[in-house]
One Martini backbone bead per residue (centre of mass of N, CA, C, O) as a GRO file, in nm:
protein
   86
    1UNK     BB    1 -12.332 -11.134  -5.519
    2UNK     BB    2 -12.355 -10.991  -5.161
    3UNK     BB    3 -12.305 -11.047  -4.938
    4UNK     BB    4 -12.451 -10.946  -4.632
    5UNK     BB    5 -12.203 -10.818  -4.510
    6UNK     BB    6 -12.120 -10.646  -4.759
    7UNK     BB    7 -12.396 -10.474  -4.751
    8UNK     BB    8 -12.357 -10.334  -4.511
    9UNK     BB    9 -12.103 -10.192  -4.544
   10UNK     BB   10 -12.210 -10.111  -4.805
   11UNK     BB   11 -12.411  -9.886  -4.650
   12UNK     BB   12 -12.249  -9.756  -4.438
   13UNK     BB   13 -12.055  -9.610  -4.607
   14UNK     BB   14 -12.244  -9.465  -4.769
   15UNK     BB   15 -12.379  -9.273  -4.526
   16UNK     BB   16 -12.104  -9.172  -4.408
   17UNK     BB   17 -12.019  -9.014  -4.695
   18UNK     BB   18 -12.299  -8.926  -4.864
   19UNK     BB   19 -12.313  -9.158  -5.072
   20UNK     BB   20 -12.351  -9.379  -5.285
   21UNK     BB   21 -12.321  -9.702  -5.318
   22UNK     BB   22 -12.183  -9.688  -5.614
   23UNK     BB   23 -11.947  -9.476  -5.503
   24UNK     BB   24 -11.818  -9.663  -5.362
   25UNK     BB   25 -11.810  -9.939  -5.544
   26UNK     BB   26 -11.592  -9.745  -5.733
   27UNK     BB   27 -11.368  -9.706  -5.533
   28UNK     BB   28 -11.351  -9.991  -5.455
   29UNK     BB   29 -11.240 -10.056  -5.742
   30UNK     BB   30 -11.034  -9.860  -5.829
   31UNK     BB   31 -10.825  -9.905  -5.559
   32UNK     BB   32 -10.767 -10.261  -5.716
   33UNK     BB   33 -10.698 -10.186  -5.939
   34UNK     BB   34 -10.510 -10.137  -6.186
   35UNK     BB   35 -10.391 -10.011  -6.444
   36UNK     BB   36 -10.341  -9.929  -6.767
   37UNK     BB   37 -10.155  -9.940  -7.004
   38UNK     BB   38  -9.916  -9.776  -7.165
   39UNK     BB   39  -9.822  -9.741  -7.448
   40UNK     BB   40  -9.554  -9.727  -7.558
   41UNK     BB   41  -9.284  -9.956  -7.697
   42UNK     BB   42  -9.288 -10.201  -7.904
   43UNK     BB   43  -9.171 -10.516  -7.843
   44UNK     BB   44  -8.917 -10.656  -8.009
   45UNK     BB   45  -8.686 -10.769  -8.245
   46UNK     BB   46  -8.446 -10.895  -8.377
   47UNK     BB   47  -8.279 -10.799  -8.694
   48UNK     BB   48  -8.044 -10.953  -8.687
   49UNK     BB   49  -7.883 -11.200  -8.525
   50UNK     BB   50  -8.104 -11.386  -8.504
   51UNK     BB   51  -8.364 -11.356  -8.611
   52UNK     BB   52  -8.632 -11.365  -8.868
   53UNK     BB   53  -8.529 -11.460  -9.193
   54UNK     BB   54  -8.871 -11.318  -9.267
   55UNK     BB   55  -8.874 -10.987  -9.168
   56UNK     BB   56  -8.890 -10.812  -9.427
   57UNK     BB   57  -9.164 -11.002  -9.590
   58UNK     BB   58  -9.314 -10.996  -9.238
   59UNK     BB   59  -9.359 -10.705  -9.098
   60UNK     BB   60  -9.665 -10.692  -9.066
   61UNK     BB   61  -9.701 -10.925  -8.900
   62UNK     BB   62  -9.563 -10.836  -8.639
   63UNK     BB   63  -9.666 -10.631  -8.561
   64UNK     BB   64  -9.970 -10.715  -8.545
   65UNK     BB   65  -9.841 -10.914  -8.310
   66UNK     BB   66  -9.772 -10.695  -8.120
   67UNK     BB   67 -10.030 -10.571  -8.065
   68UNK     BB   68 -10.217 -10.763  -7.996
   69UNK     BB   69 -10.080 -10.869  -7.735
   70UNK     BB   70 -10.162 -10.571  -7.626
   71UNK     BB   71 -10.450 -10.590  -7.636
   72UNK     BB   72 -10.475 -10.837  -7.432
   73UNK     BB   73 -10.375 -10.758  -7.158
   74UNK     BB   74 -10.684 -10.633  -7.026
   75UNK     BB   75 -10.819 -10.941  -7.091
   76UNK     BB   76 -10.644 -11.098  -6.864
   77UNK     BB   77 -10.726 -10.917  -6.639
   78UNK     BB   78 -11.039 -10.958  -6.627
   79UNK     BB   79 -10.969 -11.301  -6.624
   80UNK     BB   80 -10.914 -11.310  -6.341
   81UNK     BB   81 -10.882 -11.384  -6.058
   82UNK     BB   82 -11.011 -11.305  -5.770
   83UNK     BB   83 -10.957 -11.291  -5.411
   84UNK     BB   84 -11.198 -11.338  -5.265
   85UNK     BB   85 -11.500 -11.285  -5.141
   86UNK     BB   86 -11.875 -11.180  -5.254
   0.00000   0.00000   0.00000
C-alpha cells in the first residue's frame, strides 16, 4: 500500500512523463536494485593441501551445493529489507 503522498506524487510523475503510473514505478523500481549476478566462474575450494579429503570421492556434492549457494543470491536479495517507508 501506498501512503497518499508517495501515490500523489507518482501519479503527478506519470502525467509529467505522459507515462502509465505502472511505467513510472517499474522505472524507479529498475534504478533501485541493482543487478543480478552474472554467471562467472563458480567458487571453488582448495583441492590440494587444506582441502576436503573426501572431494574426489564427492566432487558432484560440492558442484552441487556450489551452484546451489550461486541459486540463492537472488533469493536473499529478494529477502532483505529496504531501507524507507512505503
Amino acid at each position: 500500500m501506498l501512503s497518499d503522498e508517495l501515490d500523489a506524487r507518482l501519479r503527478l510523475e506519470a502525467r509529467r512523463q505522459g507515462v502509465s503510473i505502472a511505467d513510472v514505478a517499474r522505472q524507479a523500481i529498475d534504478r533501485s536494485l541493482p543487478p543480478l549476478p552474472t554467471g562467472g566462474p563458480l567458487g571453488f575450494f582448495s583441492v590440494g593441501d587444506g582441502g576436503p579429503p573426501d572431494v574426489s570421492e564427492r566432487v558432484d556434492d560440492y558442484v552441487a551445493r556450489a551452484i546451489e549457494r550461486r541459486r540463492e543470491i537472488p533469493e536473499r536479495r529478494r529477502e532483505q529489507p529496504r531501507s524507507g517507508s512505503c
